[in-house]
PDB file of N, CA, C and O in Angstrom:
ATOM      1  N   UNK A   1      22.889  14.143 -21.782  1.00  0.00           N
ATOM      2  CA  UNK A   1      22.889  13.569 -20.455  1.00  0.00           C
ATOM      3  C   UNK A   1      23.943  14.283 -19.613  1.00  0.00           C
ATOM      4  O   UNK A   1      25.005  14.699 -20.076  1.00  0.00           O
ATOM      5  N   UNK A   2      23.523  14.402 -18.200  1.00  0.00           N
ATOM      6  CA  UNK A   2      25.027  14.969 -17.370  1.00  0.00           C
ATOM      7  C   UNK A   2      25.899  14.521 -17.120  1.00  0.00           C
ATOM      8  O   UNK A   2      26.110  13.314 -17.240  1.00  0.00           O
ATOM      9  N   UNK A   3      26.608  15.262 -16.737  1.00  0.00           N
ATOM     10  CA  UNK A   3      28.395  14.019 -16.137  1.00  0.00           C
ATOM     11  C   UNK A   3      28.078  14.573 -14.632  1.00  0.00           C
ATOM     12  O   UNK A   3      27.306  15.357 -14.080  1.00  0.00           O
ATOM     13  N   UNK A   4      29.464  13.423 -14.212  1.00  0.00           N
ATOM     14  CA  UNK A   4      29.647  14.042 -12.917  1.00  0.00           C
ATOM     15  C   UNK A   4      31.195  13.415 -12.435  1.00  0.00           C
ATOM     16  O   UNK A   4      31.694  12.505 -13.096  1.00  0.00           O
ATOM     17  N   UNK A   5      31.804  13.903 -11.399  1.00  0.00           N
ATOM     18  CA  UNK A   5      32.707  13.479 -10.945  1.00  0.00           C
ATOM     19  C   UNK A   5      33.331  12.604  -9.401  1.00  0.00           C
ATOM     20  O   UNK A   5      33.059  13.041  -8.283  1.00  0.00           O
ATOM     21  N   UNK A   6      33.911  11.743  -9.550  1.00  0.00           N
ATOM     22  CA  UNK A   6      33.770  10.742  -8.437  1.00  0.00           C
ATOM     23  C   UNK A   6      34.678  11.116  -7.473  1.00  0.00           C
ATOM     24  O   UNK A   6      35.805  11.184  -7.964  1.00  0.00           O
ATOM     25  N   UNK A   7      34.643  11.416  -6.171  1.00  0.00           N
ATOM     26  CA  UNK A   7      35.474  12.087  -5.198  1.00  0.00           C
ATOM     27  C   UNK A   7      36.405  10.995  -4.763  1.00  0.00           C
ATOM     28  O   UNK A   7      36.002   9.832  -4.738  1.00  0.00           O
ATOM     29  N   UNK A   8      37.568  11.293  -4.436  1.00  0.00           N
ATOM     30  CA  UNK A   8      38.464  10.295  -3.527  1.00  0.00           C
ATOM     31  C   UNK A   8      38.176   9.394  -2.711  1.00  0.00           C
ATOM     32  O   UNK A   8      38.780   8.354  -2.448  1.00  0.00           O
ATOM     33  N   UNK A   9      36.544  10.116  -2.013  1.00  0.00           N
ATOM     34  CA  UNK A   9      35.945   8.699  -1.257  1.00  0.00           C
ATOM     35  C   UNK A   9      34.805   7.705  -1.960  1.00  0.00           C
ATOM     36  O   UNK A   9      34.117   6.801  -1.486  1.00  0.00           O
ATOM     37  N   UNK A  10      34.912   8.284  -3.330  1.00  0.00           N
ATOM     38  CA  UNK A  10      34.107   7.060  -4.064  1.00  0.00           C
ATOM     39  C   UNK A  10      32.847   7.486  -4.688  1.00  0.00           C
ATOM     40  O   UNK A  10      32.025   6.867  -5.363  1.00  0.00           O
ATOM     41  N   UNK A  11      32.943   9.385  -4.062  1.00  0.00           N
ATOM     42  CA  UNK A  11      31.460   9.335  -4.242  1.00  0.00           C
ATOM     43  C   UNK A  11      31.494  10.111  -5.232  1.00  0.00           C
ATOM     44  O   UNK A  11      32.556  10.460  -5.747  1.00  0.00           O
ATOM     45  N   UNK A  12      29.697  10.701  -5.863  1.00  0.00           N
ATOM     46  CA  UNK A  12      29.390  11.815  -6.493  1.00  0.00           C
ATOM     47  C   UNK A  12      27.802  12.154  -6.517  1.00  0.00           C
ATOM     48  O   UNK A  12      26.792  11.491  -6.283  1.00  0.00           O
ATOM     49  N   UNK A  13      27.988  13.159  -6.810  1.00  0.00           N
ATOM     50  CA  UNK A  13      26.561  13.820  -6.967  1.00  0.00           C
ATOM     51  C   UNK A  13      25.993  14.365  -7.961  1.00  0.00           C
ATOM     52  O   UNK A  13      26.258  15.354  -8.644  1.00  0.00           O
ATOM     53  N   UNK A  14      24.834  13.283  -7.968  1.00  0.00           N
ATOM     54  CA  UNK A  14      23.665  13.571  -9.096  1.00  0.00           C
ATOM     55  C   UNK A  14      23.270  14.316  -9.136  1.00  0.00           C
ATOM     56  O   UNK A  14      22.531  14.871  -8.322  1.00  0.00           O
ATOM     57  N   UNK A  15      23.834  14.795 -10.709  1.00  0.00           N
ATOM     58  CA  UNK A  15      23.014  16.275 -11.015  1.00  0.00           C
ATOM     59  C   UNK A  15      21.708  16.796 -10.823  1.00  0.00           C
ATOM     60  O   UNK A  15      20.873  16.001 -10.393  1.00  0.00           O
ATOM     61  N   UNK A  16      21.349  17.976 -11.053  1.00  0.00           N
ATOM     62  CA  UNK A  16      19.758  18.249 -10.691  1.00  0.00           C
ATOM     63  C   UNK A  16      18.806  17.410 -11.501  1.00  0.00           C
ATOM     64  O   UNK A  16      18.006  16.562 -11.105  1.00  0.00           O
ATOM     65  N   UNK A  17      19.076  17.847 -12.771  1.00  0.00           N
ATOM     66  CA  UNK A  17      18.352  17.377 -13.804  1.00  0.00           C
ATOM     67  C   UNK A  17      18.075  15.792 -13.693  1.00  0.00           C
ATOM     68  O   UNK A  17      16.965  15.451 -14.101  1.00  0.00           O
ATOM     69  N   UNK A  18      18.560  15.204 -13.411  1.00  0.00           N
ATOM     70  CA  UNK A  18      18.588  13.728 -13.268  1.00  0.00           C
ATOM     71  C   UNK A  18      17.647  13.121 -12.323  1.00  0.00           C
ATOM     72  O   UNK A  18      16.840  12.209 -12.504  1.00  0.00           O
ATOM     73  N   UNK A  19      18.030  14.110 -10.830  1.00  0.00           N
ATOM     74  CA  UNK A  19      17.231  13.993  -9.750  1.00  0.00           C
ATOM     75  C   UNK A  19      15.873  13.881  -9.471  1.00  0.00           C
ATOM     76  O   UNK A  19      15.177  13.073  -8.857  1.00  0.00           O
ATOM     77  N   UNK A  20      15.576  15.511 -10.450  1.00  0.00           N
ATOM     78  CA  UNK A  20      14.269  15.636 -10.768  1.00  0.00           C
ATOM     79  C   UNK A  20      13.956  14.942 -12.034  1.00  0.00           C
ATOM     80  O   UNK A  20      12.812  15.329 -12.272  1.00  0.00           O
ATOM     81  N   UNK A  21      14.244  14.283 -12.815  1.00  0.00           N
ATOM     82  CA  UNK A  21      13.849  13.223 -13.467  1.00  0.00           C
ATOM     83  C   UNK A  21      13.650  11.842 -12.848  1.00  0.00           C
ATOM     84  O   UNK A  21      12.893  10.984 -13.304  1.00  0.00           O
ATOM     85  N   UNK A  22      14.387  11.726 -11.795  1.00  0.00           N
ATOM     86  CA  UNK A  22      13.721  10.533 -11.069  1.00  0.00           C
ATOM     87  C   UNK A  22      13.091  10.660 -10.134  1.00  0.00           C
ATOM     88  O   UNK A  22      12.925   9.827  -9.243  1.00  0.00           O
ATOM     89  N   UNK A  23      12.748  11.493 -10.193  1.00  0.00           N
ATOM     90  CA  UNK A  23      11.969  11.622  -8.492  1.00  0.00           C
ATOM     91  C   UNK A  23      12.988  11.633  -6.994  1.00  0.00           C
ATOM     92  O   UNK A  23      12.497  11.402  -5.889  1.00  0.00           O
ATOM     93  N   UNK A  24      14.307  11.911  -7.187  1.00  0.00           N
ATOM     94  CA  UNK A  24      15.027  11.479  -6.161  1.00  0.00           C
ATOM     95  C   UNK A  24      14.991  12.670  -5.111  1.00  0.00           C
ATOM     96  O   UNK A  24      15.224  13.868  -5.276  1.00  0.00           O
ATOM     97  N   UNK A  25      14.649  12.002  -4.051  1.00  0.00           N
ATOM     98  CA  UNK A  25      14.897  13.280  -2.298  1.00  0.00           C
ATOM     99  C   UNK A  25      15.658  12.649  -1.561  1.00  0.00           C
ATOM    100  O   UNK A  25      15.834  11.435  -1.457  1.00  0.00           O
ATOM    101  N   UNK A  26      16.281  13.814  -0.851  1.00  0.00           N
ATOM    102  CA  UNK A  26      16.879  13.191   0.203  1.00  0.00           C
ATOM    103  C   UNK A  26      16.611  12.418   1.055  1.00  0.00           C
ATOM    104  O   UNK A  26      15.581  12.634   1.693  1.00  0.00           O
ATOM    105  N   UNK A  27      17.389  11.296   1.366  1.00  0.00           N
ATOM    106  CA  UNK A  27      17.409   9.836   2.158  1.00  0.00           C
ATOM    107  C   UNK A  27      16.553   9.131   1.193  1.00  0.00           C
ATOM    108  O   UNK A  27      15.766   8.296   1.640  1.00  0.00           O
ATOM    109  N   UNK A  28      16.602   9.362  -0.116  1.00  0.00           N
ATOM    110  CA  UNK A  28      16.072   8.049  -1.327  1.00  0.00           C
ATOM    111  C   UNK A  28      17.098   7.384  -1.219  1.00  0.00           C
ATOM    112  O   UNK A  28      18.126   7.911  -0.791  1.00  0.00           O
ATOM    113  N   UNK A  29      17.043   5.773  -1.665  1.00  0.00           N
ATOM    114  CA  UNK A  29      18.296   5.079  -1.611  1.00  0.00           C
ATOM    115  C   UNK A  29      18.362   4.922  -3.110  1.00  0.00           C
ATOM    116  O   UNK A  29      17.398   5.373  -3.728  1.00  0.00           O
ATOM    117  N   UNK A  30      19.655   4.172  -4.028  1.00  0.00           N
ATOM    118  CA  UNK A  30      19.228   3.997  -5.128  1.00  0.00           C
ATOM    119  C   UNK A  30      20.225   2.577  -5.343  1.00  0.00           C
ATOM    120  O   UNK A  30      21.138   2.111  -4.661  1.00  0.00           O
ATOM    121  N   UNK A  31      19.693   2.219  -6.399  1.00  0.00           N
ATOM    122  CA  UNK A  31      20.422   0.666  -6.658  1.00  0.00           C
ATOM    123  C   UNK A  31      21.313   0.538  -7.587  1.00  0.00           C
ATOM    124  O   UNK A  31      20.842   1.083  -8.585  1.00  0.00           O
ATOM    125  N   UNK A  32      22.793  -0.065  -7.914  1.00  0.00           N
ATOM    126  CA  UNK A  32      23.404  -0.128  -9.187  1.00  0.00           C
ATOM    127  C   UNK A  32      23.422  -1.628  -9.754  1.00  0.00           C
ATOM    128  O   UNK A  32      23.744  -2.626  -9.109  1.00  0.00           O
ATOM    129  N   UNK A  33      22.985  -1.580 -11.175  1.00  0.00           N
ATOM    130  CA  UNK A  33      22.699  -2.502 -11.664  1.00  0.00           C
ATOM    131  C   UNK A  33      23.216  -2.894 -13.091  1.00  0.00           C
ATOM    132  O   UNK A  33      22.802  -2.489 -14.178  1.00  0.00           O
ATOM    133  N   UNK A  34      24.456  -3.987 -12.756  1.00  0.00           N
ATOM    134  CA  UNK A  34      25.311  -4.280 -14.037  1.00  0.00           C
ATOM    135  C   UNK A  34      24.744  -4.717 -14.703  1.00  0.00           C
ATOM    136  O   UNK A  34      24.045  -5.650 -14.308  1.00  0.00           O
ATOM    137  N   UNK A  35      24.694  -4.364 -15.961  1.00  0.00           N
ATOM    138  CA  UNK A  35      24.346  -5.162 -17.231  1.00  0.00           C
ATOM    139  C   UNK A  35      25.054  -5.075 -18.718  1.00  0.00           C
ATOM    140  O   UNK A  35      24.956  -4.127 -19.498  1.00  0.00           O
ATOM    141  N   UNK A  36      25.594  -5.967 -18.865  1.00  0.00           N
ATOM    142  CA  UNK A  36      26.413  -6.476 -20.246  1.00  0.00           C
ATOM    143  C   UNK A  36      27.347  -5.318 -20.015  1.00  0.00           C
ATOM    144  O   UNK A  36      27.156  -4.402 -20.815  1.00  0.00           O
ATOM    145  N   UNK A  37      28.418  -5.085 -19.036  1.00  0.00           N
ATOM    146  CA  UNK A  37      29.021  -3.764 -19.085  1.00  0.00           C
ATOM    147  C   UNK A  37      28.745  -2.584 -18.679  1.00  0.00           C
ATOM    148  O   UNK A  37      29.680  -1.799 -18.527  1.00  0.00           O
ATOM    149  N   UNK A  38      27.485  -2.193 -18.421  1.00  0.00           N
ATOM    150  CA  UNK A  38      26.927  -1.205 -18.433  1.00  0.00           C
ATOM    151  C   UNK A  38      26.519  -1.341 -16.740  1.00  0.00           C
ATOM    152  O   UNK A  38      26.098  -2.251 -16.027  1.00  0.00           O
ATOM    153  N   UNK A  39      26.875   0.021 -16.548  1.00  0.00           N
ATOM    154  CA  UNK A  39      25.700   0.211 -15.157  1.00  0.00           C
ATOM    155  C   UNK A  39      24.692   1.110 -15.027  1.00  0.00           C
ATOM    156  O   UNK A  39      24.836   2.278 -15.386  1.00  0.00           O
ATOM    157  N   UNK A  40      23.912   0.787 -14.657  1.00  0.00           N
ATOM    158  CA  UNK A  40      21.933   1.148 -14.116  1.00  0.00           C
ATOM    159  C   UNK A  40      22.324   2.258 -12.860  1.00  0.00           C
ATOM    160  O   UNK A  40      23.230   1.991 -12.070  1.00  0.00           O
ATOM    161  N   UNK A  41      21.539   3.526 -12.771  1.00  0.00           N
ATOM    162  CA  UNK A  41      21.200   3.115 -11.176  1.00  0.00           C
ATOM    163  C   UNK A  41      19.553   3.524 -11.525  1.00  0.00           C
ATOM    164  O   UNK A  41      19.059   4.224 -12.410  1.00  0.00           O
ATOM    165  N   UNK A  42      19.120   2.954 -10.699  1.00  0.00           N
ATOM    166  CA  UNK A  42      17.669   2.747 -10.386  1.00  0.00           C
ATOM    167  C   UNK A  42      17.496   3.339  -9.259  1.00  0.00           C
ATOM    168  O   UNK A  42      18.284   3.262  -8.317  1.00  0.00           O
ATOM    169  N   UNK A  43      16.233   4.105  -9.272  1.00  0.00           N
ATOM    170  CA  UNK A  43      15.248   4.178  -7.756  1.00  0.00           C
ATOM    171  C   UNK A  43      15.284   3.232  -6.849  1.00  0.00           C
ATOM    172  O   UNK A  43      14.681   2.277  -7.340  1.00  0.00           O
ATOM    173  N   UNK A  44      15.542   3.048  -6.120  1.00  0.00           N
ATOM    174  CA  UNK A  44      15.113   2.107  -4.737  1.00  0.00           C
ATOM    175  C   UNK A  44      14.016   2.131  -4.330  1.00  0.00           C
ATOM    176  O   UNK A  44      13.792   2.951  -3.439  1.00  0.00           O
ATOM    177  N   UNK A  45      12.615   1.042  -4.920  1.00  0.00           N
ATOM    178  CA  UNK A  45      11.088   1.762  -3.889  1.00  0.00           C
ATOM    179  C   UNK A  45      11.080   0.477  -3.422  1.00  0.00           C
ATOM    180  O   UNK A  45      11.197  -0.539  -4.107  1.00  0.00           O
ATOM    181  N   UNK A  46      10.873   0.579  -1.692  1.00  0.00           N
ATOM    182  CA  UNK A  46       9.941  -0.107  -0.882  1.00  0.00           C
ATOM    183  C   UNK A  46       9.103  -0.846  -1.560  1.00  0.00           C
ATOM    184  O   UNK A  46       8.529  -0.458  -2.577  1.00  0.00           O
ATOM    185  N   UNK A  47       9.001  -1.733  -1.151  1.00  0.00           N
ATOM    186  CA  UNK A  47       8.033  -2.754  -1.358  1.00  0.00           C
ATOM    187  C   UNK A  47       6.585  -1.873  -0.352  1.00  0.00           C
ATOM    188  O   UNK A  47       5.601  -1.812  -1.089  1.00  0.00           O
ATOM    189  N   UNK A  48       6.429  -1.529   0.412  1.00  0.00           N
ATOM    190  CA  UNK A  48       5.762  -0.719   1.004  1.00  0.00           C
ATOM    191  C   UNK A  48       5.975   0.687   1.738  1.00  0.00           C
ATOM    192  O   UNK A  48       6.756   0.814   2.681  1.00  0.00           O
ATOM    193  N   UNK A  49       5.197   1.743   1.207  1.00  0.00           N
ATOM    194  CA  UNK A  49       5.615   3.298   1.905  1.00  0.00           C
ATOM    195  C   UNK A  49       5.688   2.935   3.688  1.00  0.00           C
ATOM    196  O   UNK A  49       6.521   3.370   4.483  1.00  0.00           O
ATOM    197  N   UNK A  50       4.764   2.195   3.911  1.00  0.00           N
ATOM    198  CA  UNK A  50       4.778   1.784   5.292  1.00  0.00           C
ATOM    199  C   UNK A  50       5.402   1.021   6.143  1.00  0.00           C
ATOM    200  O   UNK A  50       5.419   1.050   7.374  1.00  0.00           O
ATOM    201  N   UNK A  51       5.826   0.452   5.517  1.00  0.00           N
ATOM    202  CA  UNK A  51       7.224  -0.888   6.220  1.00  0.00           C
ATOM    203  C   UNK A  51       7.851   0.428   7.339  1.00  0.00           C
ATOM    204  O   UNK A  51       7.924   0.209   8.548  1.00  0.00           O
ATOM    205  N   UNK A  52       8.043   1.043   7.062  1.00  0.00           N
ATOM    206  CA  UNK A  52       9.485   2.145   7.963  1.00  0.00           C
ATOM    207  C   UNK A  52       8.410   2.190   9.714  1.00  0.00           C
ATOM    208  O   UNK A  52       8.639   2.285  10.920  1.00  0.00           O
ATOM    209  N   UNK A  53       7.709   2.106   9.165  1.00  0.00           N
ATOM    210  CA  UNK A  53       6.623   2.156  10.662  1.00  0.00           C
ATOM    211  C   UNK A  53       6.448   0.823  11.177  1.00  0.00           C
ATOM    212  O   UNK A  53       6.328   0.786  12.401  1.00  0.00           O
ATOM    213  N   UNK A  54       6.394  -0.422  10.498  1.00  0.00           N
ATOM    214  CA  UNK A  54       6.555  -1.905  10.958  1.00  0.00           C
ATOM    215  C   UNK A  54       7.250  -1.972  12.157  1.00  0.00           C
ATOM    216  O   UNK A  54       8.458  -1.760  12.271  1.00  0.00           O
ATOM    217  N   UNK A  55       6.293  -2.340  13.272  1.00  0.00           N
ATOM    218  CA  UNK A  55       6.640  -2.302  14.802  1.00  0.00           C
ATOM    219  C   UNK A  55       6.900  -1.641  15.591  1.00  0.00           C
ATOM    220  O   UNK A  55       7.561  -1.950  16.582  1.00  0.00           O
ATOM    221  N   UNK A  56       6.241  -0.099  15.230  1.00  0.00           N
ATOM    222  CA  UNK A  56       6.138   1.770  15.857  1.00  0.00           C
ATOM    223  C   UNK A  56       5.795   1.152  16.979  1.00  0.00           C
ATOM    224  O   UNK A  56       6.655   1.108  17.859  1.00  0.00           O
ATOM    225  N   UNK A  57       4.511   0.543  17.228  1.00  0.00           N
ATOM    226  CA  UNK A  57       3.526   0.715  18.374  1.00  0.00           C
ATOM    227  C   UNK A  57       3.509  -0.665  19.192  1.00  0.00           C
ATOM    228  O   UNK A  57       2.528  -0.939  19.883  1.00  0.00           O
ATOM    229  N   UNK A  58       4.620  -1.535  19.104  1.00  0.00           N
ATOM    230  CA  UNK A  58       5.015  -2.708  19.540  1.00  0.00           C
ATOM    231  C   UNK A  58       5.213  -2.431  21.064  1.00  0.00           C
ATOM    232  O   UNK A  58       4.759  -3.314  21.792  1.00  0.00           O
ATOM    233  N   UNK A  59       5.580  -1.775  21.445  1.00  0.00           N
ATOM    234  CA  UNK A  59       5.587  -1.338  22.725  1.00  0.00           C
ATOM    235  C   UNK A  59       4.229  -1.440  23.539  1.00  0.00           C
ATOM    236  O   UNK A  59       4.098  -1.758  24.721  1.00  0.00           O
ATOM    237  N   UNK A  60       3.195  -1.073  22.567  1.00  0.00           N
ATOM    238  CA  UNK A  60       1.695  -1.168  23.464  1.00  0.00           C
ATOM    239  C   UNK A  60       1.310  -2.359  23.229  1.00  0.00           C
ATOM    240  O   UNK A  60       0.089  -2.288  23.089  1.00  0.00           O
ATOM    241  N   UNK A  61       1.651  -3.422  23.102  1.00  0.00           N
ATOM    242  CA  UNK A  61       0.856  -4.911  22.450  1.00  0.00           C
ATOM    243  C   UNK A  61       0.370  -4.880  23.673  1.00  0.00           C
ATOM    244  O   UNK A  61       0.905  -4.247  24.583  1.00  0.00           O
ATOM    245  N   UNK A  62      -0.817  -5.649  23.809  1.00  0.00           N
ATOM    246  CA  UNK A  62      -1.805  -6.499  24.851  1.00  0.00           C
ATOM    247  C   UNK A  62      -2.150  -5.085  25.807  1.00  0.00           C
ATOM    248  O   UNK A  62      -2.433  -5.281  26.989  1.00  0.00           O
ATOM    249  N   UNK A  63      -2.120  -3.522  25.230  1.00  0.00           N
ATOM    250  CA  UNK A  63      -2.914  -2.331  26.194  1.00  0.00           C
ATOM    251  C   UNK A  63      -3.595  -2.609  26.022  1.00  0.00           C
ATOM    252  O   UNK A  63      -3.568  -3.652  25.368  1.00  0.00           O
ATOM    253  N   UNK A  64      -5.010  -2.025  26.393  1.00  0.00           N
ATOM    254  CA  UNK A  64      -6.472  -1.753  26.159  1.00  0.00           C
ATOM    255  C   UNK A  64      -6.309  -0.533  25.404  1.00  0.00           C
ATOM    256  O   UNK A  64      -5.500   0.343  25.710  1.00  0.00           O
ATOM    257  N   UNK A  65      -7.115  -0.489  24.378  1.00  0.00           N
ATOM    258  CA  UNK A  65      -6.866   0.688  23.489  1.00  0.00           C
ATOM    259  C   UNK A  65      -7.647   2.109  23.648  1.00  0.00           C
ATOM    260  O   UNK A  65      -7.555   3.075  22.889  1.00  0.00           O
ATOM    261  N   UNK A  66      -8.602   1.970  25.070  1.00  0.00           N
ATOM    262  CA  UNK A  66      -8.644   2.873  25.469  1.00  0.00           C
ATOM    263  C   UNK A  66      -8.170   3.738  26.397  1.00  0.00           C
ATOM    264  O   UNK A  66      -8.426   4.928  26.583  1.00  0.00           O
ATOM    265  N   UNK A  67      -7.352   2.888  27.028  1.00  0.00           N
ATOM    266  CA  UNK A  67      -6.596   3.377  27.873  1.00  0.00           C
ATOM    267  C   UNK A  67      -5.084   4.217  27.054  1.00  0.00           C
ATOM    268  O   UNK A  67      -4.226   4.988  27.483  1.00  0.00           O
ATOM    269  N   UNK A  68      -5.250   3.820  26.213  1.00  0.00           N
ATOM    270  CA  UNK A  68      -3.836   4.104  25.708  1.00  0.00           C
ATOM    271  C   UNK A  68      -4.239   5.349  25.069  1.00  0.00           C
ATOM    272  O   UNK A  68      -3.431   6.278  25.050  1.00  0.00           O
ATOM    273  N   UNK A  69      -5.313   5.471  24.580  1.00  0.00           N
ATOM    274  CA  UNK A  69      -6.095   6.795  24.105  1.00  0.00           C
ATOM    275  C   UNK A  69      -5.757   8.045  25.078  1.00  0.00           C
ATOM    276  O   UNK A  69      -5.386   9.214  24.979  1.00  0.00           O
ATOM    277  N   UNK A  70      -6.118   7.064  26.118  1.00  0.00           N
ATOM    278  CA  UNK A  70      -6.687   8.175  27.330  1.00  0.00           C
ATOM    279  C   UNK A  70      -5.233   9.040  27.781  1.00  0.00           C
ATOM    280  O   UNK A  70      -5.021  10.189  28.170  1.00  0.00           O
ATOM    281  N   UNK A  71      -4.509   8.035  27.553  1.00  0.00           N
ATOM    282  CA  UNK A  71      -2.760   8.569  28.254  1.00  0.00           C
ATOM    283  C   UNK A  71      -2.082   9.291  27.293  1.00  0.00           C
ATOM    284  O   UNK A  71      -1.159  10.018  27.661  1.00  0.00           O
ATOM    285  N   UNK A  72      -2.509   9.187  25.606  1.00  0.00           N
ATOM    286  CA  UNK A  72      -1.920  10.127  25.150  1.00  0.00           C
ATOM    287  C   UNK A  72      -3.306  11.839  25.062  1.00  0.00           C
ATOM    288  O   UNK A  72      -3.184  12.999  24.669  1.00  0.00           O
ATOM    289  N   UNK A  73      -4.255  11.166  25.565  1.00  0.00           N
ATOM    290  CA  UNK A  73      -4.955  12.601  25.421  1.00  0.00           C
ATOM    291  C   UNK A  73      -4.511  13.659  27.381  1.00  0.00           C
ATOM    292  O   UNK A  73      -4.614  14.716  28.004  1.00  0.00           O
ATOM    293  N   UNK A  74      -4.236  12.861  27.395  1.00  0.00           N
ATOM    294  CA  UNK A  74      -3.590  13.483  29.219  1.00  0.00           C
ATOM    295  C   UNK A  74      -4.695  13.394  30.044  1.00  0.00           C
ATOM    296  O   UNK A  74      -4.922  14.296  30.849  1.00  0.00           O
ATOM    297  N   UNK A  75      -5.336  12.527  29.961  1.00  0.00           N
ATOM    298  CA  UNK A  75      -7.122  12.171  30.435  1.00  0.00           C
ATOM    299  C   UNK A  75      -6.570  11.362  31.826  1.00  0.00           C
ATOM    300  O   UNK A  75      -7.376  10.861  32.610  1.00  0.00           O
TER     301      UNK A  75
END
């Protein structure tokens, strides 16, 4: 398994190998999780890939949806 080292501000960085064993990209979040002594970190997944878009298009409530067509086609 890898090591790593914890910087003055608390932090560190997960090795490659690890990364790409979890699937981790940049702006993944991840979770730490005590148990009997021990700490976890886990993936962080969404409950939905789509939540991050939850209320994009809130701005157009009650358009006509063709009109709104029409204004992004420059019609």
């Amino acid at each position: 398994m890898a090591d790593a080292t914890v910087t003055s501000k608390g932090q560190i960085t997960i090795p490659k190998p690890v990364r790409e064993r979890m699937g981790l990209k940049p702006g993944d979040h991840v979770e730490f999780v005590e148990d009997h002594g021990k700490v976890h970190m886990k993936k962080k997944v969404s409950a939905s890939p789509f939540k991050k878009f939850r209320g994009y298009l809130k701005h157009l409530k009650g358009m006509d949806p063709d009109k709104v067509l029409q204004d992004m086609r420059g019609q």
